[in-house]
N, C-alpha and C positions, 0 to 999 in steps of 0.2 A: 245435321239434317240428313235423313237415309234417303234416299234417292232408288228406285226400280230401274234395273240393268238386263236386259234381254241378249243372252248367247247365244249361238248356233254353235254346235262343239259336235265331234261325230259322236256316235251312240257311245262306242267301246269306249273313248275318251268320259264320259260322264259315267258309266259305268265303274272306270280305273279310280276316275276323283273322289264317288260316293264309297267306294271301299278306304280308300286314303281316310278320307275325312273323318268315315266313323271311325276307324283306328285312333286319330287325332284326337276323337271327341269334339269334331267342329263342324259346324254347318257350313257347307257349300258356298254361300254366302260370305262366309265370315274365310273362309279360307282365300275366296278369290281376292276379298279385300287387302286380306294381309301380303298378297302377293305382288300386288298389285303399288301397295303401299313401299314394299320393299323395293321394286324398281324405278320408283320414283322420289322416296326421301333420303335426298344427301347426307343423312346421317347413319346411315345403314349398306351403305356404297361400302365394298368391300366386305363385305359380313359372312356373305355366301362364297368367298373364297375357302378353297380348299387346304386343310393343313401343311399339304407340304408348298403349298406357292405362298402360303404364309409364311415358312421354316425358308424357303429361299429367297424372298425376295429383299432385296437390297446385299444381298452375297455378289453380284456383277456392278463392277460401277461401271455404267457407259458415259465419255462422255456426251456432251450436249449435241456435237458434231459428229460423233462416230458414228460410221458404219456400221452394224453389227455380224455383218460377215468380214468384214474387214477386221476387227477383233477379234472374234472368232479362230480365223484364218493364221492372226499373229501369235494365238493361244495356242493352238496345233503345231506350229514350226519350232516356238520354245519349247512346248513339251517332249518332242519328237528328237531333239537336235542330238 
């Protein structure tokens, strides 16, 4: 069921969107949904990560208890020595 959603947004801001949008080929509408949609279903959590925090992550294993200037900290004295 669609449901009617009233925004207040500055002008320049709807201005920015309706050029987005038409590039997209999507209506206003259908663009806030997706957006909207995206911050809120747990299956899409992480998607908008960027390629290299995707390329890095899990490269650091911290553990459950560490600091991480405290690791950090021990990384720099080994490297340095």
């Amino acid at each position: 069921m669609e449901t009617k959603l009233t925004l207040k947004l500055d002008q320049e801001t709807i201005e920015q969107a309706k050029i987005y949008a038409k590039k997209k080929n999507l209506s206003l509408s259908k663009m806030v949904e997706k957006y909207f949609k995206s911050l809120t279903d747990d299956n899409t959590k992480g998607k908008n990560t960027t390629k290299l925090v995707k390329e890095l992550s899990g490269i650091i294993d911290l553990k459950d208890s560490a600091n991480p200037r405290d690791e950090y900290t021990e990384h720099l004295i080994e490297k340095y020595k």
